[in-house]
N, C-alpha and C positions, 0 to 999 in steps of 0.2 A: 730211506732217504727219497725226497721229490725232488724234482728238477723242473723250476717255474722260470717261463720266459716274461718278467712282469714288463710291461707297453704303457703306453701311452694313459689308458684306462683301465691300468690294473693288469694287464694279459690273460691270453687265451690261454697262457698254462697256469694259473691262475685255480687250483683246486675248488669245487661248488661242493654242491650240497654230495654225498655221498663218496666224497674225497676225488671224485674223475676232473680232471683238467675241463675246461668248457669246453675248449676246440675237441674234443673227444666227444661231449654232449651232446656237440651240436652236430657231427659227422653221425651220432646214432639216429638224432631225432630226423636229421635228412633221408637214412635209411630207409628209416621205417615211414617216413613220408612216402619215400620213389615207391615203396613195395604195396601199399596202402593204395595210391595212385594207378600204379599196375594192376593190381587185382579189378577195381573196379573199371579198368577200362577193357581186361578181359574177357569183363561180364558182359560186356558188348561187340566181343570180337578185335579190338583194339590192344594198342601197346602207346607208352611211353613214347617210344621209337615215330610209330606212323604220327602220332597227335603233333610232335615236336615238327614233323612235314609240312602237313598243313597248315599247323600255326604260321609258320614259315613261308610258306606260299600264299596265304592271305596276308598277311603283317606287310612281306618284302616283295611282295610280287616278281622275282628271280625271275630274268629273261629266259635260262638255258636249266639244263642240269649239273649242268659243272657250277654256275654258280650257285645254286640251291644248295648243292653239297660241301660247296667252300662257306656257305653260312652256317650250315650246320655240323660244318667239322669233321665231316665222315667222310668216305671215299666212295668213290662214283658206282660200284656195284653195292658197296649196301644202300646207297638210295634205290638204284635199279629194283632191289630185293624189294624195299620199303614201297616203290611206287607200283611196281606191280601188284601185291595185295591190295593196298589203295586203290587201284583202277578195280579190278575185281569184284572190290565192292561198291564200285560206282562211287566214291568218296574224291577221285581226283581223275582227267581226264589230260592222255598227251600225245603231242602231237608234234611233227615234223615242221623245222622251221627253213625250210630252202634258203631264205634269204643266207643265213646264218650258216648252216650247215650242222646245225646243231637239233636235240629233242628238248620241247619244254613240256610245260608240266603247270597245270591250273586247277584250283579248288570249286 
C-alpha cells in the first residue's frame, strides 16, 4: 500500500518514475547536489559552510557578527569557527568596531 498526499498539482507524494514519491526525489537529487558541490570546493580548500559566509557578507553586507549569523542561521561560535579559516586564508578580513562594541567581518 502507498500513501499519496495529492495538492494542488498533483502532490509531492505523488509516486514518479521508479515508484519514489517526488518529495523523496528531489531531497536525493539535493543530496547529491550539496555532496557534488562540497567536493569541488574541497578541491580548493573550501566548504559549503565558509562559501555560504561570503556569499553573505558580499550580498547583505552584515554590520556585526551576530547579525551575519542571524542571517545565516547558525550560532556565533560556528561563524567564529567559519571566519577564522576564512581569515587565514586571506578570503575575509575583521575587525573591531568601538563604536558598536561589537567584531565585524568583510569580503
Amino acid at each position: 500500500m502507498s500513501v499519496t498526499s495529492p495538492g494542488r498539482f498533483g502532490g509531492a507524494g505523488r509516486p514518479v518514475a521508479g515508484g519514489e514519491p517526488l518529495g523523496v526525489l528531489v531531497a536525493r537529487v539535493a543530496k547529491a547536489a550539496d555532496r557534488a558541490f562540497d567536493e569541488e570546493l574541497d578541491g580548493v580548500g573550501g566548504s559549503l559552510s565558509a562559501w555560504r559566509v561570503v556569499e553573505a557578507l558580499k550580498l547583505h553586507r552584515p554590520r556585526t557578527q551576530r547579525e551575519l549569523a542571524r542571517q545565516l542561521g547558525i550560532e556565533g561560535p560556528t561563524l567564529t569557527h567559519h571566519l577564522t579559516g576564512l581569515e587565514a586564508r586571506g578570503l575575509v578580513s575583521r575587525s573591531r568596531e568601538p563604536d558598536i562594541g561589537a567584531s565585524s567581518a568583510s569580503s
